[in-house]
LOVOTI-533310 format. One record per residue (C-alpha): x, z, y; residue number from 0. Coordinates in nm, 4 decimals, always signed. Layout:
LOVOTI-533310
<zalo xx="X" zz="Z" yy="Y" k="NUM"/>
...
end
This chain:
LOVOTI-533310
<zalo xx="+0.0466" zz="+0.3485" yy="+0.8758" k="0"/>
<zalo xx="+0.0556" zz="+0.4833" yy="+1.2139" k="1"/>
<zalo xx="-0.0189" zz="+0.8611" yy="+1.1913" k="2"/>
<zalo xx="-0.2098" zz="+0.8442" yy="+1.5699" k="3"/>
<zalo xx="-0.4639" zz="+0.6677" yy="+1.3882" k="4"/>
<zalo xx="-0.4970" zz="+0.8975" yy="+1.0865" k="5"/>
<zalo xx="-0.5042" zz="+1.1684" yy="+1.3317" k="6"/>
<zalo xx="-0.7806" zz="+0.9808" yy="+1.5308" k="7"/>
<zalo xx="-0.9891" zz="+0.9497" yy="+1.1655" k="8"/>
<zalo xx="-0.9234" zz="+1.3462" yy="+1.1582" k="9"/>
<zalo xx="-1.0793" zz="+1.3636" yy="+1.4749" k="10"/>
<zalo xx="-1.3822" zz="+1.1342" yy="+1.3964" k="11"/>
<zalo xx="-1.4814" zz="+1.3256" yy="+1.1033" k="12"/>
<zalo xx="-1.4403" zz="+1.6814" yy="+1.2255" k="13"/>
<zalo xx="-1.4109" zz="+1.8983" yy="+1.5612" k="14"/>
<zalo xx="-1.2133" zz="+2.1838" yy="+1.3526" k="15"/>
<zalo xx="-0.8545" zz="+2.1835" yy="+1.2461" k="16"/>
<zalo xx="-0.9312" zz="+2.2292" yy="+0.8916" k="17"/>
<zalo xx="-1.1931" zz="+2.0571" yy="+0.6634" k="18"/>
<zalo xx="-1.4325" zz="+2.1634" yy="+0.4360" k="19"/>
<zalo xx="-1.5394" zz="+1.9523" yy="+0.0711" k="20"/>
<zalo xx="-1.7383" zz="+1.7539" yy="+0.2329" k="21"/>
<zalo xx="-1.5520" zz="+1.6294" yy="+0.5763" k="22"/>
<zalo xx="-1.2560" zz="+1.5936" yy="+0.3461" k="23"/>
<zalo xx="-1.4684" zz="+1.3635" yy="+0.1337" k="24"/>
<zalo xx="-1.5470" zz="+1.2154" yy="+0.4685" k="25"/>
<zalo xx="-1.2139" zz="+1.1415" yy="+0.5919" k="26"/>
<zalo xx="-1.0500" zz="+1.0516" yy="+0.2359" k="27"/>
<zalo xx="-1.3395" zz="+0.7399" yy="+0.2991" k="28"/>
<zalo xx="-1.2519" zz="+0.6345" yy="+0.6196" k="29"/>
<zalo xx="-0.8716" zz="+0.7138" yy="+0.5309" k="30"/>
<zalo xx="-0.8996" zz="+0.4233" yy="+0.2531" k="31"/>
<zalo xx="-1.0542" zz="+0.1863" yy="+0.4374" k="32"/>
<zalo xx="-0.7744" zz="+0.2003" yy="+0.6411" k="33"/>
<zalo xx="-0.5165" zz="+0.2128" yy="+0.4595" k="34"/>
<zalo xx="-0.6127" zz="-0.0909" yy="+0.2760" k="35"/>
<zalo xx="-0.6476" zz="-0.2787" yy="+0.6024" k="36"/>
<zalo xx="-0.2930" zz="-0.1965" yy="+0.6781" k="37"/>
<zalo xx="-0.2056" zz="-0.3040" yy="+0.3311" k="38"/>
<zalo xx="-0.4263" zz="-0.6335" yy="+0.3933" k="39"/>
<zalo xx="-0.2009" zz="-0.7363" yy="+0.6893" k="40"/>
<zalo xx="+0.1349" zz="-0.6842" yy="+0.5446" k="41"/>
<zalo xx="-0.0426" zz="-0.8643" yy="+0.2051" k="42"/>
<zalo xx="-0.1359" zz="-1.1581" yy="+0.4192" k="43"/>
<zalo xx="+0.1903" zz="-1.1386" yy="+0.6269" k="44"/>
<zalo xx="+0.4308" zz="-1.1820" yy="+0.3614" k="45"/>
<zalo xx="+0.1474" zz="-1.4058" yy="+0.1108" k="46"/>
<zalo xx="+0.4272" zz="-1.6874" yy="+0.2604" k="47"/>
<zalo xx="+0.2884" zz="-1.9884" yy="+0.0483" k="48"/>
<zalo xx="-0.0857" zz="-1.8291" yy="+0.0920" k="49"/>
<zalo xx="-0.1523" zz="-1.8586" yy="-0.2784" k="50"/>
<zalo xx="-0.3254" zz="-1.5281" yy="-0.2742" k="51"/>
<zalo xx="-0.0542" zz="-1.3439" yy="-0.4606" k="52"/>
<zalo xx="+0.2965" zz="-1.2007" yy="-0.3886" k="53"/>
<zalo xx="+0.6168" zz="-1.3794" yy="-0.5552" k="54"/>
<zalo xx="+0.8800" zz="-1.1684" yy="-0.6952" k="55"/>
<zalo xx="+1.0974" zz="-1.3214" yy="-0.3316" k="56"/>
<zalo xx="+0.7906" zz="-1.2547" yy="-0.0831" k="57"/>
<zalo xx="+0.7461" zz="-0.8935" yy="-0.2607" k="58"/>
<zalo xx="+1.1665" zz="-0.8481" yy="-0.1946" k="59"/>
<zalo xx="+1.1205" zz="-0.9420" yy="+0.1586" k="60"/>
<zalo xx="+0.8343" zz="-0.7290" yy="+0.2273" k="61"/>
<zalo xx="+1.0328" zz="-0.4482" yy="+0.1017" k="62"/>
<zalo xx="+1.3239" zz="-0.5173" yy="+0.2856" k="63"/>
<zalo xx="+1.0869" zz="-0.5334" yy="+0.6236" k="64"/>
<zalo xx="+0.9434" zz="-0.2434" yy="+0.5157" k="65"/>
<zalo xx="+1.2650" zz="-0.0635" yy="+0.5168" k="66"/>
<zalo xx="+1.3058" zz="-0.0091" yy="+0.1246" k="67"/>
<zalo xx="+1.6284" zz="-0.1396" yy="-0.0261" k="68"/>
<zalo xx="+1.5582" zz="-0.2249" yy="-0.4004" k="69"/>
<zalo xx="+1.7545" zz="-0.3466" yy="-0.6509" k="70"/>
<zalo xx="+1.6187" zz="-0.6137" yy="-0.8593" k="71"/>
<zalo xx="+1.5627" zz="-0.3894" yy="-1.1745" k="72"/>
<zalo xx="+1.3500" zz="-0.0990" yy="-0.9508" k="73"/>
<zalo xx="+1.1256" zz="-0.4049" yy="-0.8211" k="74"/>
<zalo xx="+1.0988" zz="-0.5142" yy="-1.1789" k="75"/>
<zalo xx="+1.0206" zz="-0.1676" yy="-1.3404" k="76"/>
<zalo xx="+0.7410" zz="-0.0678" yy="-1.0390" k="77"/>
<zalo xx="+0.6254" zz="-0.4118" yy="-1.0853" k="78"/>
<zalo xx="+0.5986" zz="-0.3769" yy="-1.4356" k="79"/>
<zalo xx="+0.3394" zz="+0.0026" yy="-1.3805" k="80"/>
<zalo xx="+0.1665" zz="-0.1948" yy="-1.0977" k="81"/>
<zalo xx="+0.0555" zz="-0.4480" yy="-1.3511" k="82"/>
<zalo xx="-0.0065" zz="-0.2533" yy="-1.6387" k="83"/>
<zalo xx="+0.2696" zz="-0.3973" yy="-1.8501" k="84"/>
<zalo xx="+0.1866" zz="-0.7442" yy="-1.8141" k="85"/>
<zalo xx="+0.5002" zz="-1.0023" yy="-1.6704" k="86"/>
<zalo xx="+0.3982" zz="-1.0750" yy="-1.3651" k="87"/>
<zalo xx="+0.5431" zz="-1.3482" yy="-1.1454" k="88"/>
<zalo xx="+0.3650" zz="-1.2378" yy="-0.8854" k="89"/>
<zalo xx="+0.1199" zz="-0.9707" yy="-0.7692" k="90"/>
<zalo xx="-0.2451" zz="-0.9513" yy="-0.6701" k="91"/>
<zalo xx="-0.3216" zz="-0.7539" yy="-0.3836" k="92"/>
<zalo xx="-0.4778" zz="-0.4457" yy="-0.5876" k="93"/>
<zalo xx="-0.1466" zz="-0.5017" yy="-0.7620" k="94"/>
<zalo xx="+0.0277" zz="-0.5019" yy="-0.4605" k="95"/>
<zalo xx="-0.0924" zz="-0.1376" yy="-0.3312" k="96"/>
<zalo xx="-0.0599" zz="+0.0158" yy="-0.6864" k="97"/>
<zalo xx="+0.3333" zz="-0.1144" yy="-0.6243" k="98"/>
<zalo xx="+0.3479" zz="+0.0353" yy="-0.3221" k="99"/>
<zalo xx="+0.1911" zz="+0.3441" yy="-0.4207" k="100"/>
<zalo xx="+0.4390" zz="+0.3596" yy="-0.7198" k="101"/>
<zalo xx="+0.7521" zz="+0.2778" yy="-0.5612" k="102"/>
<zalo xx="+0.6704" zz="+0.5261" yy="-0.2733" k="103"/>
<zalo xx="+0.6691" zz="+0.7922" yy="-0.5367" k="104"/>
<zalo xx="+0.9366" zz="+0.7073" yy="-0.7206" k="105"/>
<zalo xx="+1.1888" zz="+0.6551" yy="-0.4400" k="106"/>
end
């Protein structure tokens, strides 16, 4: 996420340097729909076989390009909250950003 653009969203929704309840509410909108855009390109970019999920090898190379170093048993356990204790072979893309969320948190 590049922070120039969350900065510019900042902008967009207020002139101040603080926000109130309701330019916060504001921004946390416009904030979203950005950040899952960002997560829609890296989704698509490493959806290698385009089968509309990501396989337990596409989700360790996305980490890896994202700068995250894993071991097999922290992708497995993040994947495992992501999905709500299903097995997954592979994640959706709401799955996908609830693993990233997760594993942001947890590293």
């Amino acid at each position: 996420l590049d922070p120039l653009k969350v900065r510019d969203l900042m902008d967009k929704t207020t002139r101040f340097d603080h926000l109130g309840f309701d330019d916060f509410e504001a921004f946390m909108g416009k904030y979203t729909r950005y950040f899952q855009s960002q997560y829609q390109v890296i989704f698509d970019q490493f959806d290698a076989d385009e089968s509309g999920t990501i396989s337990m090898e596409e989700l360790r190379e996305m980490t890896h390009h994202l700068g995250f170093m894993p071991t097999r048993l922290m992708l497995e356990e993040a994947v495992e909250v992501a999905c709500r204790s299903r097995r997954a072979a592979a994640l959706s893309f709401n799955e996908l950003v609830q693993f990233l969320m997760i594993y942001r948190r947890r590293e």
